[in-house]
N, C-alpha and C positions, 0 to 999 in steps of 0.2 A: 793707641794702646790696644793690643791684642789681648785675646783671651788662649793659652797655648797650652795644650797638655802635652806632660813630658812621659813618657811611660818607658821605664827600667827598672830590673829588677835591683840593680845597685842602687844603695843608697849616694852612696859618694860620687856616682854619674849625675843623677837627678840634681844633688847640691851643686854641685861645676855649673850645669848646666842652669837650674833655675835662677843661680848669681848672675850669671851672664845676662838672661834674659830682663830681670829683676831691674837690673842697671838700664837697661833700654826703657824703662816704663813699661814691660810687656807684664799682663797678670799669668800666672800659671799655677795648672793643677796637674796633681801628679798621682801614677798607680803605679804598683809594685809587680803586676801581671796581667794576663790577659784579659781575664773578666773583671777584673779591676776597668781595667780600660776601656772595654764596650761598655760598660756600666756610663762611665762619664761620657762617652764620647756622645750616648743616646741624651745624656740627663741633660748635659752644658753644651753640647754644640759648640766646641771649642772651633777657634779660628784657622788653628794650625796643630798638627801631632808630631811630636818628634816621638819617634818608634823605634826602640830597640828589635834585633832580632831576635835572640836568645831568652823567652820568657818563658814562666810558666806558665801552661795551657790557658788559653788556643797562646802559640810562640807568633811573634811577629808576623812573620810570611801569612800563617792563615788570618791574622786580623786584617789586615791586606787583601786577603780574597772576597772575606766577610763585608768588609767597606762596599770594596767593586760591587758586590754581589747586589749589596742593597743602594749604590749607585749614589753614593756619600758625598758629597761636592767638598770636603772637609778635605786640605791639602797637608801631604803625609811626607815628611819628609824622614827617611830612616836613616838611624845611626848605628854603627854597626862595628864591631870588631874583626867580622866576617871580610876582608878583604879579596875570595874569590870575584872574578869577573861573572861567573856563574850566578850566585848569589846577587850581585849586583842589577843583574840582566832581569833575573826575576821579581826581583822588587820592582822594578821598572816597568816589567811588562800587567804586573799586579796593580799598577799605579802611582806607584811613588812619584814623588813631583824629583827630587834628589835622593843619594847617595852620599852620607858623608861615614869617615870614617874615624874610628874613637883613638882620640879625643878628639873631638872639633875644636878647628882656630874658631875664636870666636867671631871674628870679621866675617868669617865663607858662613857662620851657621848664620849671624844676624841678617846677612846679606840676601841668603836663602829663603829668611823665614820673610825678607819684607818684599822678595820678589814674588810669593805667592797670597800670605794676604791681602784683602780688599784695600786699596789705597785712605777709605776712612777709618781703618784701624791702626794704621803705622801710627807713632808716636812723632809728635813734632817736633 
């Protein structure tokens, strides 16, 4: 079992998504924006981040720089409505482990999220 934060500023993305996870055994916590987000990311040290782009300040991409910056081992996977190739390329080169785009099947997200946590937090 993971500890997973979901950070969107929609409510109705975060519920999708926390059911999904919820079902897996994964635990997760959730912010509505940026500093919401560095707030827990510092506090919990979650396992895994699904990361919207589109937030209020700092917006996805720069939380993304912020991680790098301070050299986060915490794997980031962004969800995004953004489907430019552009966009895509820069979350990647910022770090992002994936790229998925909204709505995520839930197969590719669960898939994703167990391919980059620690193999002693997957769920059995």
């Amino acid at each position: 079992m993971a500890l997973i934060l979901i950070v969107d500023d929609a409510l109705i993305s975060r519920t999708v998504i926390r059911k999904t996870l919820i079902a897996e055994n994964h635990k997760t916590l959730e912010a509505a924006n940026g500093t919401q987000a560095l707030e827990m990311i510092h506090s919990y040290q979650p396992d895994c981040i699904l990361l919207d782009l589109l937030l209020p300040a700092p917006n996805g991409l720069e939380i993304l720089k912020i991680l790098q910056a301070e050299n986060c081992p915490i794997p980031v996977i962004v969800i995004t409505a953004d489907t430019q190739e552009t966009a895509r390329q820069k979350c990647l080169n910022f770090g992002a482990k994936a790229v998925l785009y909204k709505p995520p099947k839930p197969g590719e997200l669960l898939e994703l999220i167990n391919q980059n946590i620690p193999a002693e937090k997957e769920p059995k």
